[in-house]
C-alpha positions in Angstrom: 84.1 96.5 111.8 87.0 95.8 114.4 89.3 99.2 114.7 93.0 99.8 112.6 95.6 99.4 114.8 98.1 102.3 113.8 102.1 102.8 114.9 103.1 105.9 114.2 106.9 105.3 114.5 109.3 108.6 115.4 113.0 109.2 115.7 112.6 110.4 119.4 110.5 111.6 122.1 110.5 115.8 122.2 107.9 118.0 120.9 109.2 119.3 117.7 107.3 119.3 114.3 106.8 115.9 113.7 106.0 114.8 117.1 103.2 117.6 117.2 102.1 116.5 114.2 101.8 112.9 115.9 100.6 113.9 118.9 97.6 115.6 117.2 96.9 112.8 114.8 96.6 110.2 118.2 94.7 112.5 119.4 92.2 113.6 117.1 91.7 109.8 115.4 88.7 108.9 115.8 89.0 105.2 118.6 85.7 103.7 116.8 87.9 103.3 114.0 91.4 103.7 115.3 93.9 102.2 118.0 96.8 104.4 117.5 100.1 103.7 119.6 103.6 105.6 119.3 106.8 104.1 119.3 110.3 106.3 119.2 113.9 105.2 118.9 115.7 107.5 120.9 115.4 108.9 124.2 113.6 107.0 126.9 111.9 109.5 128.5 108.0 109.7 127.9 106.6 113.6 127.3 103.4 113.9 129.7 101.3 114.6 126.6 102.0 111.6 125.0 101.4 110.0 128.5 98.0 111.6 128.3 96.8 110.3 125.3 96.4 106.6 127.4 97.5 104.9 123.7 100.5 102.1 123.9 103.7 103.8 124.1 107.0 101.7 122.6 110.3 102.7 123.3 112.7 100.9 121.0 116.2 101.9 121.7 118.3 102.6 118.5 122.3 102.3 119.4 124.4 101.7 116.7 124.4 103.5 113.4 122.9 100.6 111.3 121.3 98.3 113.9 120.0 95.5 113.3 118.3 95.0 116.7 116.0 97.6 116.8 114.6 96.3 113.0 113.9 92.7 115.1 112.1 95.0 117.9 110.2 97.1 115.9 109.0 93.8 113.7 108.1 92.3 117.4 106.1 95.4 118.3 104.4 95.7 115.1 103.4 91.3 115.6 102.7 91.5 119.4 99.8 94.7 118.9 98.5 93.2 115.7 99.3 96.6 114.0 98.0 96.6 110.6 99.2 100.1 109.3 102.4 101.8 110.7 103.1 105.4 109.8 106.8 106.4 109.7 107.9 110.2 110.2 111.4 111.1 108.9 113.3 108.5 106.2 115.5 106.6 108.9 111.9 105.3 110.9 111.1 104.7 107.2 113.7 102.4 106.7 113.7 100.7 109.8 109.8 100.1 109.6 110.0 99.0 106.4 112.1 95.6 107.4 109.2 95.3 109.9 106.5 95.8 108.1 107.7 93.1 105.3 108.9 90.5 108.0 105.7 91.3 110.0 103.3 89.9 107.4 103.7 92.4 105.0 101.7 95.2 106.9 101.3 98.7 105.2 103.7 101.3 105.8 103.0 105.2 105.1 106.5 107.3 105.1 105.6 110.9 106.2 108.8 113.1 104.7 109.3 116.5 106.4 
């Protein structure tokens, strides 16, 4: 059976709860069944850990308050790695995966509230 491809979709790149949180699922999936890759809207530095985990990194710049933009690049990142479930931490990532999700084929999308 081929692997899931799994984005786990954050607000931004700094080590606070959720990020943890990612950073420990990406790295304790197990990659016989798993590709995960992160993507984060703001902030374009990369933390060395996420660096570390040698998974796809996607930095998807969000500038305006409702923006339109990043929705189209997040559905292109979601199309162009084949990801077939994308996990959303926080309700804006939510919202702005869902568009991408539906236009993408209607993937799954898994909204982690914290």
């Amino acid at each position: 059976m081929k692997p899931i491809n799994v984005l786990f979709v954050m607000p931004q790149m700094g080590m606070g709860g959720s990020e943890r949180l990612v950073h420990t699922l990406a790295l304790k999936l197990d990659r016989n069944r798993f590709n995960p890759s992160v993507a984060w809207l703001y902030g374009n530095e990369v933390l060395r850990e996420f660096k570390d985990l040698r998974i796809p990194l996607h930095y998807i710049p969000k500038k305006k308050r409702i923006d339109f933009q990043t929705m189209r690049a997040l559905r292109e990142t979601i199309e162009a790695n084949s990801i077939d479930v994308v996990n959303a931490q926080h309700f804006m990532p939510a919202i702005y995966s869902y568009y991408g999700c539906k236009m993408a084929a209607n993937k799954a999308l898994i909204s982690t509230t914290h």
